[in-house]
N, C-alpha and C positions, 0 to 999 in steps of 0.2 A: 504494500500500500504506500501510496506516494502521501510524502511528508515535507512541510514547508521547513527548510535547512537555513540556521542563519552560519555566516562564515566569516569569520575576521581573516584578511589577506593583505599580506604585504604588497604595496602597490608600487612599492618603488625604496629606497633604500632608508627612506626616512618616513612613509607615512604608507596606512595601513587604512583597505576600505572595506566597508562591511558589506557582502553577497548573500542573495537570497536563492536561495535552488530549490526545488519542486521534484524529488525521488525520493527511490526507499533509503532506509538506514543501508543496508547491505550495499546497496550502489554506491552509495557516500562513504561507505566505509573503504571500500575496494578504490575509487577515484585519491582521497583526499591524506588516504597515507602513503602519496608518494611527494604532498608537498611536505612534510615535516615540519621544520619549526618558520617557514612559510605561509604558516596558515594555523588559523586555530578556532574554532568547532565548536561555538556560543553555544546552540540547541539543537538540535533535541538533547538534554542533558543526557539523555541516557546513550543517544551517540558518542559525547563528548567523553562520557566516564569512560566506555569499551574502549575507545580511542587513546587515554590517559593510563589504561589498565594494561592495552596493549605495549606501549611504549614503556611502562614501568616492567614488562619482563623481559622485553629484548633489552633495557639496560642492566637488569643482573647477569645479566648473558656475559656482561663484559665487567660484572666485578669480582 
């Protein structure tokens, strides 16, 4: 089910614009974690936490 995505994106090296996108969690999931720290995933909260949860195991990976 398609869900309205808010998106904070760096728009250039100094200032950062907020995007709205219209898909599932899953799509957004798969698209916005290859911006990394590019980007960062206002709401749907519960996007944002998988998103936060994800990234918090890949860096014990590395300690």
């Amino acid at each position: 089910m398609a869900k309205l995505l808010n998106l904070l994106r760096r728009d250039n090296a100094q200032s950062w614009e907020v995007q709205y996108f219209e898909t599932s969690e899953e799509q957004a999931k798969m698209y916005f974690r290859g911006f990394s720290k590019e980007a960062e995933i206002l709401e749907p909260l519960s996007l944002r936490e998988e998103i936060i949860k994800e990234y918090q195991e890949a860096l014990n990976i590395y300690k």
